[in-house]
Structures are given as structure tokens and as C-alpha cells.
C-alpha positions in Angstrom: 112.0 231.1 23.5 115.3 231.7 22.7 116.6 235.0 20.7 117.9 234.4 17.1 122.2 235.1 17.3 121.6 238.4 15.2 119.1 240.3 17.7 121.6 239.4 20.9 124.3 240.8 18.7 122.4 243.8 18.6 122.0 244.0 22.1 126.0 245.4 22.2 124.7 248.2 19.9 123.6 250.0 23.6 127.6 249.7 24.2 127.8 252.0 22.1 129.2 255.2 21.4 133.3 254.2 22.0 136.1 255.2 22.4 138.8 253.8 20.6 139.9 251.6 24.1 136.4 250.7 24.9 135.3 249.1 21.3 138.7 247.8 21.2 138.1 246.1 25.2 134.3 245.0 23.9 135.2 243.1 20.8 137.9 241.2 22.7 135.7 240.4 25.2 133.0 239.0 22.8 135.3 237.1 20.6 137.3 235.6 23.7 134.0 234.6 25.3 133.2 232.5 21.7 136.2 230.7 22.8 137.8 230.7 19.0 141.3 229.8 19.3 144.1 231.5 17.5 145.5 230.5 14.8 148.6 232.5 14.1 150.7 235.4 15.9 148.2 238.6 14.3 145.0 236.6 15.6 146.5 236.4 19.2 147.3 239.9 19.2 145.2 241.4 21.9 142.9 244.8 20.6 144.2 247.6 21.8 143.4 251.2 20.5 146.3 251.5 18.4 145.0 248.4 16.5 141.3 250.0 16.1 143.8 253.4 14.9 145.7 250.7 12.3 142.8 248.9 10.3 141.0 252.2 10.3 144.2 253.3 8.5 144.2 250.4 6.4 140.8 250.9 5.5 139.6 247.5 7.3 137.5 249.8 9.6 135.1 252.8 8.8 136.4 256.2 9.6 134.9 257.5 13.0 133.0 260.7 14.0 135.8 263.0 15.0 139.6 262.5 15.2 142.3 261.6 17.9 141.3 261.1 21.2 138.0 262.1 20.9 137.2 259.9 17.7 133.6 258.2 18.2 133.3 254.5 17.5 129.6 253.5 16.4 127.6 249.3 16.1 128.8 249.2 12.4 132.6 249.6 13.7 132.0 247.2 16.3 131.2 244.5 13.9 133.8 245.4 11.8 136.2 244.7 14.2 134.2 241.5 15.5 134.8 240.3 11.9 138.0 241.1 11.6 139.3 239.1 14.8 137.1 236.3 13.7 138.5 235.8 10.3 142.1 236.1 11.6 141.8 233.3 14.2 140.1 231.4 11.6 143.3 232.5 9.2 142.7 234.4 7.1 145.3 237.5 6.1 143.9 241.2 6.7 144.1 241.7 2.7 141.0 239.6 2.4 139.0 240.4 5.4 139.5 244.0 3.8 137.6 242.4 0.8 135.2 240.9 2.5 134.1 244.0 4.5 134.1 246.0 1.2 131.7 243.6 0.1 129.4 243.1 2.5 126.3 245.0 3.3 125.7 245.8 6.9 123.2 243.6 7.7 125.2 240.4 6.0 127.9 241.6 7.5 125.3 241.5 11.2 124.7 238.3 10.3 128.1 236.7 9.5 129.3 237.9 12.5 126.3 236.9 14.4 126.7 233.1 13.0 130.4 232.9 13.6 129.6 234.2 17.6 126.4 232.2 17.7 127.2 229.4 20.4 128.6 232.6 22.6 126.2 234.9 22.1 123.5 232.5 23.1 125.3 231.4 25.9 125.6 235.2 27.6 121.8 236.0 26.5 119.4 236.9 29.4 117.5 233.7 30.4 119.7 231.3 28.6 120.8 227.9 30.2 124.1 228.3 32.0 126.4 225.4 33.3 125.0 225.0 36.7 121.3 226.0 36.3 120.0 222.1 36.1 121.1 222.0 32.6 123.8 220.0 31.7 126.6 219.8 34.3 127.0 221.8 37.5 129.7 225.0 37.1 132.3 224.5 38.7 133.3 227.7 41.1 136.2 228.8 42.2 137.0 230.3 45.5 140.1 232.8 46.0 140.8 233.8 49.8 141.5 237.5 50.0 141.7 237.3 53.8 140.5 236.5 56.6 136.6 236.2 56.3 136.6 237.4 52.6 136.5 235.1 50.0 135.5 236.0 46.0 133.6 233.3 44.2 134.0 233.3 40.3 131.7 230.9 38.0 134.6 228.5 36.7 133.3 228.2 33.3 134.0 232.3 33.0 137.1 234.3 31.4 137.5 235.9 34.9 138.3 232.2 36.4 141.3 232.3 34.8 144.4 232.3 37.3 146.0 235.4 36.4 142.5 237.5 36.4 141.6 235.9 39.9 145.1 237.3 41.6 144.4 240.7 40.0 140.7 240.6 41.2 142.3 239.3 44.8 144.5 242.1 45.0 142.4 244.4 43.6 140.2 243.5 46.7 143.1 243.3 49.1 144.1 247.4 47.6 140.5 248.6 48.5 140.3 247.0 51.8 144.0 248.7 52.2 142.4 252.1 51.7 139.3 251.6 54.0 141.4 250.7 56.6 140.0 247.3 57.0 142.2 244.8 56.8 142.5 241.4 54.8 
């Protein structure tokens, strides 16, 4: 039986504590996996810790434990953020998701983000149906030659099949077989 959107958003709670470059890094990669095109210039914006810095300035996010570079990032101020890159590639201006978040409780605010994340977070779940498991179509893979005898094979239906994370991962590979002194 499948799990309800709202308890495999809790699974990223265990994520936590962050730093300000990790909870930035997790939320992208949650709201990129649910696929939810942007609609403007600020929604395409990728996190970075000076954003996290910026809405907790702007009172989007909660203030952290601690200050500077050893501030502590909690669940809460991961689905703060979650919400707040939602609601901009859906378009809405930062002066209203700053309403919203004032408004909402934490666990609407769980579930509002658990809703709007719903098809992705049941997609990365433990157990679920994936493309290529008899359900559905086959995934596609792709296959990136790193040298000769070494191949990487990436799930196409993944963020990491993209083109430009495939040459980084094929010279990442390429780097470390450099060091070992094997060669590709």
C-alpha cells in the first residue's frame, strides 16, 4: 500500500539538520524532481545559500539556530522553502507567499506542500512503480563511455540524465581514474 504524500514528505525530515547549502541543494532537488516548470525569471533562480540568507531576511523563512556559517536549518525551514519555490513557479510574488507562510500552521503548511509535490514524492518513495519495473513503459537508459571498458548507465527518466550532468559525472569518473593511475 502506498504512503499518503504527507508521510514521504516527512521522510526528508532525517535530512535534517542543514546547513544553509545543504537545505538550499535539498529543496531544489525535490522541487526539480516534481518537474514544475518556471514560470518567471525569480522561480528559475537556482537556491543557493545566499537565497536561504535573503527570505530569512525578508522574513519568508524562520530564523535558524545559530548565526553565519554555522546557522542550523531544521524540517519546518525545509518546507518553508519547498513552498516558497512552489508558489513562485506557479507565480506568485514573494509578498504573498510571505502571507501565506504567516498564515499557515505547520502541519497545513506539511500538507500544502505535500499536495503540490504529490506526483514526485510518490514517484521517489521506497517500493513505488518506476518507469521500467513492468509498469507502464520501459526507462529508457542512457549509456555515457568514460573509456575504454567503463561505461556509466543513468536511468533516462532521472535529473542526472540530463546532458550536462552526464559529462560532469563522465569526467568526474575520468578525474578519479586519473588519480588511481588507471587509465580511461
Amino acid at each position: 500500500m502506498a504512503e499518503n504524500p504527507v508521510q514521504l514528505l516527512r521522510l526528508h525530515a532525517r535530512h535534517a539538520p542543514f546547513n544553509a547549502r545543504q537545505l538550499a541543494a535539498h529543496a531544489t532537488s525535490v522541487v526539480d524532481a516534481a518537474g514544475l516548470r518556471p514560470t518567471n525569471a525569480s522561480a528559475r533562480q537556482a537556491l543557493s545559500a545566499r537565497a536561504v540568507r535573503y527570505y530569512v531576511a525578508n522574513g519568508l523563512l524562520d530564523r535558524p539556530d545559530g548565526a553565519g556559517t554555522s546557522a542550523i536549518y531544521h524540517y519546518r525551514h525545509l518546507l518553508q522553502l519547498l513552498h516558497i519555490k512552489v508558489r513562485q513557479r506557479e507565480g506568485q510574488a514573494l509578498g504573498t507567499i510571505k502571507r501565506e507562510l504567516k498564515e499557515s500552521a505547520g502541519d497545513a503548511l506539511e500538507r500544502r506542500v505535500a499536495a503540490a509535490l504529490q506526483a514526485a514524492l510518490t514517484a521517489a518513495a521506497p517500493g513505488a512503480p518506476r518507469q521500467g519495473d513492468g509498469v507502464g513503459e520501459p526507462a529508457a537508459w542512457r549509456r555515457v563511455t568514460v573509456g575504454d571498458g567503463i561505461e556509466l548507465h543513468v536511468r533516462g527518466d532521472l535529473p542526472a540524465a540530463r546532458d550536462d550532468v552526464l559529462g560532469a559525472m563522465r569526467e568526474a569518473v575520468r578525474a578519479a581514474l586519473g588519480r588511481t593511475g588507471a587509465t580511461a
